[in-house]
N, CA, C and O atoms as CSV, one atom per row, in Angstrom:
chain,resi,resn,atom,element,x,y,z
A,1,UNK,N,N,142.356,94.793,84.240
A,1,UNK,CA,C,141.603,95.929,84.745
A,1,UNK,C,C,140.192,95.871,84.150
A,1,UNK,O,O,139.897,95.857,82.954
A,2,UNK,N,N,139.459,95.842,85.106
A,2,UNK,CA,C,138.394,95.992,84.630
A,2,UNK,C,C,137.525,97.302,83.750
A,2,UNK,O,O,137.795,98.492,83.914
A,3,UNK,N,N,136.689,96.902,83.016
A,3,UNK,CA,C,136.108,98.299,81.884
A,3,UNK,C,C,135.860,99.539,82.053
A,3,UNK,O,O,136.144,100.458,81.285
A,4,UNK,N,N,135.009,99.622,83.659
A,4,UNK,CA,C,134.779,100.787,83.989
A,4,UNK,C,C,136.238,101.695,84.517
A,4,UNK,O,O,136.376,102.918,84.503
A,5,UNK,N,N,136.941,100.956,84.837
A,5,UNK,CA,C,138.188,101.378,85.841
A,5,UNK,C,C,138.805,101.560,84.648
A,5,UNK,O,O,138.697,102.736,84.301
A,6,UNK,N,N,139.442,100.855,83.827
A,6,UNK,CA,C,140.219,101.549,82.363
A,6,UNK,C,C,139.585,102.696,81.706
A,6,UNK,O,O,140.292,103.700,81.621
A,7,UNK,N,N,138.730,102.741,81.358
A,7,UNK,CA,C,137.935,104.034,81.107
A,7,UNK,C,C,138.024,105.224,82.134
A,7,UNK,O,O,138.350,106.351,81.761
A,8,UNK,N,N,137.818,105.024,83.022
A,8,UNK,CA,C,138.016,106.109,83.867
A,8,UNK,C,C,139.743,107.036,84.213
A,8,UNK,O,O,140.017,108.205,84.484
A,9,UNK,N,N,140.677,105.620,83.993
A,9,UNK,CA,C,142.094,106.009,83.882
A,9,UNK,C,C,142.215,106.192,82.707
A,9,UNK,O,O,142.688,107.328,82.755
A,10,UNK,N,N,142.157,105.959,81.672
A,10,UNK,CA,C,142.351,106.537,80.431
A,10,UNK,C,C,141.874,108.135,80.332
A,10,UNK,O,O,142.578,109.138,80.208
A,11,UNK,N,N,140.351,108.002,80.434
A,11,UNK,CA,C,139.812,110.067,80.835
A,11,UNK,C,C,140.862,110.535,81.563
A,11,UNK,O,O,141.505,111.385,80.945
A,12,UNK,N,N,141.301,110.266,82.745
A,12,UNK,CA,C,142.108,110.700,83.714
A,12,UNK,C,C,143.379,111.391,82.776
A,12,UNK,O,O,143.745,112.565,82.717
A,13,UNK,N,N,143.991,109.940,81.936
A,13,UNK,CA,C,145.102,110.371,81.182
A,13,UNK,C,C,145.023,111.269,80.361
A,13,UNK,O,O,145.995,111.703,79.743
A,14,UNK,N,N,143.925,111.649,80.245
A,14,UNK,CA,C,143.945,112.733,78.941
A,14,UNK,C,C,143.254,113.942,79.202
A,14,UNK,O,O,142.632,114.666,78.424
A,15,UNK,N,N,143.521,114.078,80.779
A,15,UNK,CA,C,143.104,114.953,81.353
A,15,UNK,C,C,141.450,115.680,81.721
A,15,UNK,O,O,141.048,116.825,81.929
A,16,UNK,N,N,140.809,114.304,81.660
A,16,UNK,CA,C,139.905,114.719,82.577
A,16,UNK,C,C,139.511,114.439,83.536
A,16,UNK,O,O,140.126,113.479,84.001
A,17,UNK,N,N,138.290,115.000,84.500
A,17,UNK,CA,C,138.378,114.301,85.967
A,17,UNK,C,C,136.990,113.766,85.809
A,17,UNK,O,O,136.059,114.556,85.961
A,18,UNK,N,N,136.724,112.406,85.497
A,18,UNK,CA,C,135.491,111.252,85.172
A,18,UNK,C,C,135.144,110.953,87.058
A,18,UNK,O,O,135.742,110.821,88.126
A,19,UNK,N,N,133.650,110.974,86.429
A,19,UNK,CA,C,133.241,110.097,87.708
A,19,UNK,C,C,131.899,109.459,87.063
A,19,UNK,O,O,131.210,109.783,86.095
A,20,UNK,N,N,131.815,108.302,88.115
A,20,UNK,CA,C,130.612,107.289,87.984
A,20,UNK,C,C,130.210,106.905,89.320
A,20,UNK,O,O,130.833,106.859,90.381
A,21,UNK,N,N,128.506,106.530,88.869
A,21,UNK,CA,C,127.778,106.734,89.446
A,21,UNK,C,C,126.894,105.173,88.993
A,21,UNK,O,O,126.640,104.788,87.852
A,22,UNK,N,N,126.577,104.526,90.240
A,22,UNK,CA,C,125.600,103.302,90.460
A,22,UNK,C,C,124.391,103.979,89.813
A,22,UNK,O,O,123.961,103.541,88.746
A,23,UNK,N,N,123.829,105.023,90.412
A,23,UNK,CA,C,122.572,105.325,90.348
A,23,UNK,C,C,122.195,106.768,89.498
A,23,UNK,O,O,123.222,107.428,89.346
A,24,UNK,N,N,121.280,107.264,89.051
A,24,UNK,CA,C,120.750,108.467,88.285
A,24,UNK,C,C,120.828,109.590,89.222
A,24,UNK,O,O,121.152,110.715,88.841
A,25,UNK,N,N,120.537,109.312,90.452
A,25,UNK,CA,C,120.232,110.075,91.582
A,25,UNK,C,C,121.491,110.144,92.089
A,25,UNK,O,O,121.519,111.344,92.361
A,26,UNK,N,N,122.507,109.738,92.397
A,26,UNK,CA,C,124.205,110.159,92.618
A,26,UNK,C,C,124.274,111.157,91.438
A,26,UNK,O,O,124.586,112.334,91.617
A,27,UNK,N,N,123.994,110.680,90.311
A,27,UNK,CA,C,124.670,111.788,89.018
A,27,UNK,C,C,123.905,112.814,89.067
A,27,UNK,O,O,124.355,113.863,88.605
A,28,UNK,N,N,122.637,112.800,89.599
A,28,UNK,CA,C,122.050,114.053,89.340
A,28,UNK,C,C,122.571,115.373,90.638
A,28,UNK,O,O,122.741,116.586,90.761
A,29,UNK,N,N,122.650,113.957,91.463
A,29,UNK,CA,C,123.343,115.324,92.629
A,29,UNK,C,C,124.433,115.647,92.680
A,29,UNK,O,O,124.875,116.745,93.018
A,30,UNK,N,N,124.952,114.783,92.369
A,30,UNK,CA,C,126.616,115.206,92.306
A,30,UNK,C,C,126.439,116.552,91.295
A,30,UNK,O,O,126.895,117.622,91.701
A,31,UNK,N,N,125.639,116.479,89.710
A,31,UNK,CA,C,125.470,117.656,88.526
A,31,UNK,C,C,124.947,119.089,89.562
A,31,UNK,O,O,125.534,120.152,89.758
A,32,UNK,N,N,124.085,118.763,89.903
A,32,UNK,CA,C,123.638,120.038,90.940
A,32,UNK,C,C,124.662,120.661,92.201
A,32,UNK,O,O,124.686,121.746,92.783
A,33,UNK,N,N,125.398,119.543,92.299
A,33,UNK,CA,C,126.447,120.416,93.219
A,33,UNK,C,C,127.197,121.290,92.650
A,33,UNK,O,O,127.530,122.393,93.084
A,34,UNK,N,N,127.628,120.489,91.075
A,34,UNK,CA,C,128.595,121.003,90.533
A,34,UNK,C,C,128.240,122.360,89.897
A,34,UNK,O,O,128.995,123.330,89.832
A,35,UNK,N,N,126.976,122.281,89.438
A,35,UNK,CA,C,126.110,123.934,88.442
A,35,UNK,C,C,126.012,124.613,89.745
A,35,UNK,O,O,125.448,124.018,90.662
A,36,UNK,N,N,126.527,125.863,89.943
A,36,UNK,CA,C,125.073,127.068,91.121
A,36,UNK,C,C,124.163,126.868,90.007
A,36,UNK,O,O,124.077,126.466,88.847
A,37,UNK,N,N,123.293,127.556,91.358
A,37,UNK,CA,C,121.508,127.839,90.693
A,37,UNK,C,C,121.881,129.534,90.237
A,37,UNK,O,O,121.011,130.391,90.396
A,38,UNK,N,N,122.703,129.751,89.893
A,38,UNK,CA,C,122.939,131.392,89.942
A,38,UNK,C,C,123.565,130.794,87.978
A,38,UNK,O,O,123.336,131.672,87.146
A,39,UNK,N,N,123.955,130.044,87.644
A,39,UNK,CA,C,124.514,129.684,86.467
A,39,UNK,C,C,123.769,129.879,85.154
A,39,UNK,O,O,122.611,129.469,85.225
A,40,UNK,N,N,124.033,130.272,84.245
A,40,UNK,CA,C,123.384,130.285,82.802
A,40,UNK,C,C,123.877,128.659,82.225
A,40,UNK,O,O,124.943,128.143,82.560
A,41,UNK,N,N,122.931,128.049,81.363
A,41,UNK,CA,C,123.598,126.749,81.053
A,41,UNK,C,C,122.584,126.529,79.431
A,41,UNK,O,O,121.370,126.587,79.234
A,42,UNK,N,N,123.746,126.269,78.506
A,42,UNK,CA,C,123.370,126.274,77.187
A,42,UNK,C,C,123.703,124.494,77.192
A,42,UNK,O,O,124.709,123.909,77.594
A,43,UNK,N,N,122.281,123.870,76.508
A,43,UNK,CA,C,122.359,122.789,75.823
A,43,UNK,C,C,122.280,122.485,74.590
A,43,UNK,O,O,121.496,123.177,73.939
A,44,UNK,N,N,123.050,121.361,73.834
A,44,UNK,CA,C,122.798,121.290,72.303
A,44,UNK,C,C,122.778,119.579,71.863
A,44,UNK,O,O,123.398,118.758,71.186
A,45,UNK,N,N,121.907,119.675,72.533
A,45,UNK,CA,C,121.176,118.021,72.081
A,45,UNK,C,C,121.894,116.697,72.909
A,45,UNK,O,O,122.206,115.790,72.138
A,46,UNK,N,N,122.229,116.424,74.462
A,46,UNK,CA,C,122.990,115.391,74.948
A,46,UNK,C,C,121.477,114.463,74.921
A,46,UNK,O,O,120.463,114.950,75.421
A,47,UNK,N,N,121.473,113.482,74.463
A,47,UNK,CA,C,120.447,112.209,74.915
A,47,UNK,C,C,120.728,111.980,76.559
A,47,UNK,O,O,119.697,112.076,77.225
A,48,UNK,N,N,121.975,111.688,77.337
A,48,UNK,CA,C,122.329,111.480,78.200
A,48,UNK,C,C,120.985,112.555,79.387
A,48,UNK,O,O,119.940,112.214,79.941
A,49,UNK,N,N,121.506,113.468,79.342
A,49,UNK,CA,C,120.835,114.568,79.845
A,49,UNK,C,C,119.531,114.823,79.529
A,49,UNK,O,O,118.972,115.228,80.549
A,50,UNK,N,N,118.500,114.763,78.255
A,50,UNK,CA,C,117.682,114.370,78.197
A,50,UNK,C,C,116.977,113.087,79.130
A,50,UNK,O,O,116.094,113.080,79.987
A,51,UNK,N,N,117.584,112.325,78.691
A,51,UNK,CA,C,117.061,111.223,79.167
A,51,UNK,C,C,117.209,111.506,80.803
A,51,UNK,O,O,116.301,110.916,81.388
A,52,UNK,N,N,117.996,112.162,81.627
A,52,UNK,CA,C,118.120,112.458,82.847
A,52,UNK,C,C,116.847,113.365,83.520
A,52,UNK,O,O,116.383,113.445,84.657
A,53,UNK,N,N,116.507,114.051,82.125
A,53,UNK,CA,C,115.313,115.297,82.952
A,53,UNK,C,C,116.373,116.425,82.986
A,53,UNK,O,O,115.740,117.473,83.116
A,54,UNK,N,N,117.761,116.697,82.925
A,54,UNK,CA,C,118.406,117.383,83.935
A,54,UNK,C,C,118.054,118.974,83.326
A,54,UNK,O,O,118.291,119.997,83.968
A,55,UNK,N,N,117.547,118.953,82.193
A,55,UNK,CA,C,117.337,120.621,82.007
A,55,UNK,C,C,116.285,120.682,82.934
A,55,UNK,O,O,116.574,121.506,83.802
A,56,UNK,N,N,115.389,120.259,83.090
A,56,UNK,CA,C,113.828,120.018,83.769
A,56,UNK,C,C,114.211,120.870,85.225
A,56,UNK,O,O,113.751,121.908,85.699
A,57,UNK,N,N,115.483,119.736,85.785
A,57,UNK,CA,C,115.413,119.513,87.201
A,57,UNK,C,C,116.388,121.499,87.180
A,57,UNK,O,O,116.182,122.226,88.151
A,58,UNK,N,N,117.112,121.902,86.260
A,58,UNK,CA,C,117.873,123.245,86.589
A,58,UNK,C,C,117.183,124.321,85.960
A,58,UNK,O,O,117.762,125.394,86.134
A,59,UNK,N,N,116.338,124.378,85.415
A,59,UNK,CA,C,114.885,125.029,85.137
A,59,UNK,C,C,113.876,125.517,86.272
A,59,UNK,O,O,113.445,126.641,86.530
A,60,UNK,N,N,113.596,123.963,87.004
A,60,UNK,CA,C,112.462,124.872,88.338
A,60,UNK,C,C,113.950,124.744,89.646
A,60,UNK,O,O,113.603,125.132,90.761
A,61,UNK,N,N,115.119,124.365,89.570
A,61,UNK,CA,C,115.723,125.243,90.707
A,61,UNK,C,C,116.082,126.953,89.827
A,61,UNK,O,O,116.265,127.829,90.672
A,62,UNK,N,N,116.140,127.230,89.042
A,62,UNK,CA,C,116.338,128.977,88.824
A,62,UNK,C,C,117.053,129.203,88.067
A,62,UNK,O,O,117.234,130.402,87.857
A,63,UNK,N,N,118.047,127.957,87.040
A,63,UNK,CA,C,119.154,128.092,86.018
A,63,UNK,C,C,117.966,128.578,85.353
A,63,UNK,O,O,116.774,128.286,85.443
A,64,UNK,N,N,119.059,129.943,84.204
A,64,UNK,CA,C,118.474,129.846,82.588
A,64,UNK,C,C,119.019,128.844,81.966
A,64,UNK,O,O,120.182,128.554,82.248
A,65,UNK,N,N,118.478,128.278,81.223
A,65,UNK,CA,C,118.566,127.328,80.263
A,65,UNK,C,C,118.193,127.439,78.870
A,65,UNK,O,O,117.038,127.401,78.447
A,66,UNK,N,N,119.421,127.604,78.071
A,66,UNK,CA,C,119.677,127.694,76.851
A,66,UNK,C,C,119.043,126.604,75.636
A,66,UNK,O,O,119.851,125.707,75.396
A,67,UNK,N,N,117.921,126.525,74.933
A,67,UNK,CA,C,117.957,124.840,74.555
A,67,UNK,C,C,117.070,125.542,73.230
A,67,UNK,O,O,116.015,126.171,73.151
A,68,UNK,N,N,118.108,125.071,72.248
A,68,UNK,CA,C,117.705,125.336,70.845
A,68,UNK,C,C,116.707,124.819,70.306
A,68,UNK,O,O,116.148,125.274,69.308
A,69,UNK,N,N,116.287,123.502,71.106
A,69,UNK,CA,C,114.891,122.431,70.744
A,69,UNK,C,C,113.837,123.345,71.049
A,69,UNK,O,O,112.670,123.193,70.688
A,70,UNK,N,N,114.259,124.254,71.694
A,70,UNK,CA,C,112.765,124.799,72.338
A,70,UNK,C,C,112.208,126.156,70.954
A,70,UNK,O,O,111.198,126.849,71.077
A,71,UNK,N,N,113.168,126.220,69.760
A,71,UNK,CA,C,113.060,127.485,69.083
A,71,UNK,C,C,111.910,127.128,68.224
A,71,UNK,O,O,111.461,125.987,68.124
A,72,UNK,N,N,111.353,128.420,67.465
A,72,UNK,CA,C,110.153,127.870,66.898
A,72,UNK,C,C,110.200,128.376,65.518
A,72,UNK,O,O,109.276,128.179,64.729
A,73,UNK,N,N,111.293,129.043,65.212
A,73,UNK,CA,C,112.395,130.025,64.174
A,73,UNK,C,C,113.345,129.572,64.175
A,73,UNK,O,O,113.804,128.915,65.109
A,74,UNK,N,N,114.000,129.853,62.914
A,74,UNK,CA,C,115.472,129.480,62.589
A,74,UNK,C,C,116.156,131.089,63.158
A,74,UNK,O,O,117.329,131.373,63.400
A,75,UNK,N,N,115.398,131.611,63.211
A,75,UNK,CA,C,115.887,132.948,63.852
A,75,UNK,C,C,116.154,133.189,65.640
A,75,UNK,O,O,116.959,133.815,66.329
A,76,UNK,N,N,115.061,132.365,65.862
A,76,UNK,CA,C,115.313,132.588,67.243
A,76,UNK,C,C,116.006,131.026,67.802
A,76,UNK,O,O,115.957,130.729,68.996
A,77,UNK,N,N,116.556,130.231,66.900
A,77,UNK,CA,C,117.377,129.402,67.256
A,77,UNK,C,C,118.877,129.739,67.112
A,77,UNK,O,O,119.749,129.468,67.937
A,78,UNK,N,N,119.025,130.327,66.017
A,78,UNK,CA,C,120.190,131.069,65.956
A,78,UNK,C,C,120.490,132.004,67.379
A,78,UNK,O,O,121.649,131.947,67.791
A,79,UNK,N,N,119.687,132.711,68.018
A,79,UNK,CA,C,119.836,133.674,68.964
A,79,UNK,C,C,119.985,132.782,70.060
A,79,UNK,O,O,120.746,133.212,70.927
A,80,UNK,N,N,119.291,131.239,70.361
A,80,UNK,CA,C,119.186,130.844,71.456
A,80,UNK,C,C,120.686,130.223,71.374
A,80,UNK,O,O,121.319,130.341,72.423
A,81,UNK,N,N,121.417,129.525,70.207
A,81,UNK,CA,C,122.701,129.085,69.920
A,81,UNK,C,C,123.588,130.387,70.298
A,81,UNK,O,O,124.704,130.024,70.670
A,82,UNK,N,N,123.456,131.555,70.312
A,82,UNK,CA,C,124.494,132.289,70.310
A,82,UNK,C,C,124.211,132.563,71.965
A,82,UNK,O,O,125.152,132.998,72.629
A,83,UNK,N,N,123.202,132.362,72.473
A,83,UNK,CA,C,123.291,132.802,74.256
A,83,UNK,C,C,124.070,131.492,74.575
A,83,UNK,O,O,125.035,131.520,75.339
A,84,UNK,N,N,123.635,130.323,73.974
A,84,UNK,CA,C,124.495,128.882,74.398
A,84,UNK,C,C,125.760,129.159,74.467
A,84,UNK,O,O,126.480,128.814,75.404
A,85,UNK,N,N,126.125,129.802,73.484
A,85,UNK,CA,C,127.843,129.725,73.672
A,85,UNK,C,C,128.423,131.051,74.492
A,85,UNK,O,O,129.603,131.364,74.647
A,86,UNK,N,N,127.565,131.543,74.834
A,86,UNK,CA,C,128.423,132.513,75.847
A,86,UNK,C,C,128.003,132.122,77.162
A,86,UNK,O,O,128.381,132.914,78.025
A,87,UNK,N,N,127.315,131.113,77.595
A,87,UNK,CA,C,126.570,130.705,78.874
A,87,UNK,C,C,127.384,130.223,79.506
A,87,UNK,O,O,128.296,129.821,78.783
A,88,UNK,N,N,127.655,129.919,81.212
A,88,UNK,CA,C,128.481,129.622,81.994
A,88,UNK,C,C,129.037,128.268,81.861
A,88,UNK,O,O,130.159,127.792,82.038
A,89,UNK,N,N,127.673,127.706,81.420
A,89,UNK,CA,C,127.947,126.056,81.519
A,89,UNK,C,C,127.456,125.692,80.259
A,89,UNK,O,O,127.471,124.512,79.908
């Protein structure tokens, strides 16, 4: 079996539902299908997602976006961590 395909049945086995994607642009749309634009969404540091833009791209469609990088206080990072964890996504 090849790498990607064992990996993907293994997630499977342990109960999750994995998908892959050739391109940035499959993953990004497939991510946007999956968030509404009606969604709150707390981040806490993915490189993956960084490197995607994807707060960027759910920012100017209308998500709030939770992102502790953005604090300029240990106070108001604490507050932005505590909206993260009650956020939809």
């Amino acid at each position: 079996m090849a790498g990607k395909e064992l990996i993907l049945r293994n997630l499977k086995q342990r109960g999750f539902e994995p998908y892959y994607f050739e391109t940035r642009e499959e993953a990004l749309k497939k991510l946007l299908e999956m968030i509404p634009s009606d969604r709150t969404i707390g981040f806490g540091g993915s490189m993956t997602l960084e490197a995607l833009n994807v707060k960027e791209m759910l920012l100017e469609r209308g998500n709030s976006v939770y992102d502790r990088a953005k604090a300029e206080t240990p106070e108001e990072a604490q507050e932005i961590m505590r909206n993260a964890l009650l956020s939809d996504v």
